[in-house]
Z-matrix of the N, CA and C atoms (Angstrom, degrees):
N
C 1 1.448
C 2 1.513 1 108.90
N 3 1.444 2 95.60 1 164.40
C 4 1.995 3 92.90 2 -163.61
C 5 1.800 4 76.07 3 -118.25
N 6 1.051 5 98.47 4 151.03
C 7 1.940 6 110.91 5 152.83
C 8 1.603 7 115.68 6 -63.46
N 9 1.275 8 108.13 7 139.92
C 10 1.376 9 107.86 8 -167.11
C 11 1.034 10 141.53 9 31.22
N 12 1.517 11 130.53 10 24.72
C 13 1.406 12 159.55 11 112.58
C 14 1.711 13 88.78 12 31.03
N 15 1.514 14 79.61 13 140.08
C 16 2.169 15 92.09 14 167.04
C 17 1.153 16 108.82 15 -75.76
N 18 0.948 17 145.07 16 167.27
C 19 1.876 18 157.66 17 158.66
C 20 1.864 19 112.04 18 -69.11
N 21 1.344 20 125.47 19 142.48
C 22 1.282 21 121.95 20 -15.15
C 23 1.174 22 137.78 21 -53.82
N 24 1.137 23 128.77 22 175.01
C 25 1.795 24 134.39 23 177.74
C 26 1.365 25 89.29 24 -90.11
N 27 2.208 26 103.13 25 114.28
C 28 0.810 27 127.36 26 177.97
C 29 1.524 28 126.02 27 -123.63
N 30 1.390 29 139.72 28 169.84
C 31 1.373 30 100.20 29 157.71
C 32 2.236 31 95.11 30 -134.27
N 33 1.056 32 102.63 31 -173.48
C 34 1.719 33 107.73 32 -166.21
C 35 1.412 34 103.90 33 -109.91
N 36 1.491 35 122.41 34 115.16
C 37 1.510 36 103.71 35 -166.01
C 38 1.905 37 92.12 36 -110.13
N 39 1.272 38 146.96 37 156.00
C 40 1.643 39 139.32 38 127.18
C 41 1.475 40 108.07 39 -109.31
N 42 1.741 41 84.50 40 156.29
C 43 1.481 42 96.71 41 177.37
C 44 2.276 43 95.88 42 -140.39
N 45 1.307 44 94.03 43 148.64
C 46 1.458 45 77.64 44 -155.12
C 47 1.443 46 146.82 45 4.36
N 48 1.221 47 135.19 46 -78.19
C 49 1.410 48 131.07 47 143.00
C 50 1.522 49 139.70 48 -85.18
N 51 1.607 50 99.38 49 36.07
C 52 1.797 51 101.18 50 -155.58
C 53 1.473 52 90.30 51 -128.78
N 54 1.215 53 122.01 52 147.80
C 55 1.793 54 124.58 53 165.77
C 56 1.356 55 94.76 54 -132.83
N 57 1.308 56 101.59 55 148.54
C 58 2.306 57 116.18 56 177.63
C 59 1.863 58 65.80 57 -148.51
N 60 1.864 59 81.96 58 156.36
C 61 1.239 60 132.86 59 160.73
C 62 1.868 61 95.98 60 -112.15
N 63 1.871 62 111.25 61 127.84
C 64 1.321 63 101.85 62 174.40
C 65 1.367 64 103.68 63 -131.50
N 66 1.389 65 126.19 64 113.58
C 67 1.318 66 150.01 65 -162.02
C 68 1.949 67 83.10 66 -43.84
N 69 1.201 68 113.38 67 168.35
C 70 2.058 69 115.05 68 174.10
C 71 1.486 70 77.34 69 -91.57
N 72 1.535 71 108.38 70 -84.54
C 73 1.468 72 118.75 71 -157.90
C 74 1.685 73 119.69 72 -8.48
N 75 1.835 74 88.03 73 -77.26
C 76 1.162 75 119.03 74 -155.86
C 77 1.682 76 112.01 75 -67.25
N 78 1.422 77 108.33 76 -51.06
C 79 1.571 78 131.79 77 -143.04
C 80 1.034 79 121.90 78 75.85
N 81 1.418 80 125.38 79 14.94
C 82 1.517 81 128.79 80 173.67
C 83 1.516 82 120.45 81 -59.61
N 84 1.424 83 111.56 82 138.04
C 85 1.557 84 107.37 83 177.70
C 86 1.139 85 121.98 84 -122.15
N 87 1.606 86 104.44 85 138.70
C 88 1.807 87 100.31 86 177.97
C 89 1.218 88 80.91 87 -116.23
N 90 1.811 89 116.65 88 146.93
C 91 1.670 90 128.23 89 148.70
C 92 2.125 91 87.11 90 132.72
N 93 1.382 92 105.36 91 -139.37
C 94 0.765 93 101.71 92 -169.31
C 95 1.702 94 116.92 93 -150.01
N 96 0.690 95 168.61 94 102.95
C 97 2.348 96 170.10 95 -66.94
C 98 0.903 97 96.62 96 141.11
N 99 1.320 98 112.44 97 136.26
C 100 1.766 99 126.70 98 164.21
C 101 2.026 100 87.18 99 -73.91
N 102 1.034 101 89.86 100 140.77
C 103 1.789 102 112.41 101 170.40
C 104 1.811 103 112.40 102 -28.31
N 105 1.640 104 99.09 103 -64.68
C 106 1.664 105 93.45 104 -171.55
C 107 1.082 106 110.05 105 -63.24
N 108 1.154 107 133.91 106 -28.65
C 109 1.674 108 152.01 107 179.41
C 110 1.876 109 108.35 108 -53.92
N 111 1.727 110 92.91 109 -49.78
C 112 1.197 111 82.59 110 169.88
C 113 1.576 112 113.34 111 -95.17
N 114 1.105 113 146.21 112 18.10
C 115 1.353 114 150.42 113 153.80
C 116 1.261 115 100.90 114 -71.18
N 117 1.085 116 146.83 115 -28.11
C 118 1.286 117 157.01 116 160.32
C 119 1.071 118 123.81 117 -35.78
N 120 1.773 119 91.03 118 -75.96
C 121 1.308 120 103.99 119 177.16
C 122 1.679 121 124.34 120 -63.10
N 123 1.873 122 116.17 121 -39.82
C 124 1.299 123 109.69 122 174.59
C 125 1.286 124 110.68 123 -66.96
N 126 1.390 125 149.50 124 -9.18
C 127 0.932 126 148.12 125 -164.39
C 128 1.889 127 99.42 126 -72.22
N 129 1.777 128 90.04 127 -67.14
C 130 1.391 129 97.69 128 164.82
C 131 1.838 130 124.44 129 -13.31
N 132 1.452 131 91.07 130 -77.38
C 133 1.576 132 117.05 131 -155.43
C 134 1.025 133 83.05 132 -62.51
N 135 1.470 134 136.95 133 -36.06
C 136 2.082 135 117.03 134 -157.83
C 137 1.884 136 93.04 135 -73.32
N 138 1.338 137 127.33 136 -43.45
C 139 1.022 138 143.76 137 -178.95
C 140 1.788 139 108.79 138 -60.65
N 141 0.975 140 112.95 139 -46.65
C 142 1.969 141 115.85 140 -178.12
C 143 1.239 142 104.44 141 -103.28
N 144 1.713 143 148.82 142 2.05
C 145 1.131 144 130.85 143 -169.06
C 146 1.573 145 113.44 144 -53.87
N 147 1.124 146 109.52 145 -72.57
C 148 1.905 147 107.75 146 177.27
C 149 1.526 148 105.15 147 -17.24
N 150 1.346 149 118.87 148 -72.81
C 151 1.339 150 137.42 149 -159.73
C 152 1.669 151 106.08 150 -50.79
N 153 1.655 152 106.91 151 -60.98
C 154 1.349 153 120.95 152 153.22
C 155 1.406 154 115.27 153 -16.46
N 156 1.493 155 125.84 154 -89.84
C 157 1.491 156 127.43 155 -160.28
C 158 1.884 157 100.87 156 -84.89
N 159 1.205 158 112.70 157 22.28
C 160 1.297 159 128.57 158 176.25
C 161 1.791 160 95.34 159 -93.41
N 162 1.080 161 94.21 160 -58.70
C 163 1.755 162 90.00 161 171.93
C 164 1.501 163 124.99 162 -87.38
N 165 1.298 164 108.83 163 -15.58
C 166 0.812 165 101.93 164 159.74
C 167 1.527 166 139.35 165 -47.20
N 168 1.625 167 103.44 166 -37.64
C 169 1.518 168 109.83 167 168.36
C 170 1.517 169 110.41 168 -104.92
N 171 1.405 170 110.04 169 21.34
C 172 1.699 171 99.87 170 144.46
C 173 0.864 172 120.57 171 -111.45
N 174 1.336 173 133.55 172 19.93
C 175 1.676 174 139.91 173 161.90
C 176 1.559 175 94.20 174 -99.67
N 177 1.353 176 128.40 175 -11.32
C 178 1.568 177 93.81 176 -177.19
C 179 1.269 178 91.93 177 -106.40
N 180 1.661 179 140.28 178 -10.28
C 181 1.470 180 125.44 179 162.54
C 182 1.776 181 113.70 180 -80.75
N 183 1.747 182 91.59 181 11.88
C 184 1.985 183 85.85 182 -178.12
C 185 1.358 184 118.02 183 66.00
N 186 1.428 185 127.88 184 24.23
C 187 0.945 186 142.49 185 159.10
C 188 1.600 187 125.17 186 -73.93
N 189 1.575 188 123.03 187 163.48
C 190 1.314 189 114.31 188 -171.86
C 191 1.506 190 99.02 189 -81.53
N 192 1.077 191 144.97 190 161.61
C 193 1.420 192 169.77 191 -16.07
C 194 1.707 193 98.02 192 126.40
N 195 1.253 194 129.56 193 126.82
C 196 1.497 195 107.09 194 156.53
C 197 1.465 196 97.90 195 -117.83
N 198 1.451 197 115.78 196 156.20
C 199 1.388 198 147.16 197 -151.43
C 200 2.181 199 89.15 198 -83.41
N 201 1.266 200 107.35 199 137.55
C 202 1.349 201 122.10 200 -150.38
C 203 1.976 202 91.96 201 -139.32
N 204 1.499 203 118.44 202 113.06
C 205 1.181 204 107.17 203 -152.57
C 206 1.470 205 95.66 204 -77.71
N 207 1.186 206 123.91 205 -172.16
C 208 1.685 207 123.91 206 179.76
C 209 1.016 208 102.99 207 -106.38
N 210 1.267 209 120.44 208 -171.37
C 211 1.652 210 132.17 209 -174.94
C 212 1.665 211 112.07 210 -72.05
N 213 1.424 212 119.95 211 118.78
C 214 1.428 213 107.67 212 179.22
C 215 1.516 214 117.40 213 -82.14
């Protein structure tokens, strides 16, 4: 996540040479992920969403970030 980021509440994922933008809400993607990569990643987000748009609005008050575990 970027600080004060445009709307929607998104976050920025890479995976070796690939960058997506993945909507929180939705799971929508702009950019480009090989598929399992992004199975990955939604897997994640269905699992961290709360936490997700939790920081989400502490990056837009410029607040610190809390640490969001990864996929086990």
């Amino acid at each position: 996540m970027n600080y004060n980021d445009h709307q929607p509440p998104h976050f920025h994922a890479e995976y070796q040479d690939y960058e997506a933008t993945i909507q929180i809400v939705t799971g929508a993607v702009t950019g480009h992920m090989p598929r399992r990569a992004l199975n990955l990643i939604w897997t994640w987000l269905d699992e961290h969403q709360a936490e997700l748009l939790d920081n989400w609005e502490r990056s837009r008050q410029r607040r610190p970030l809390q640490r969001i575990e990864p996929l086990a």
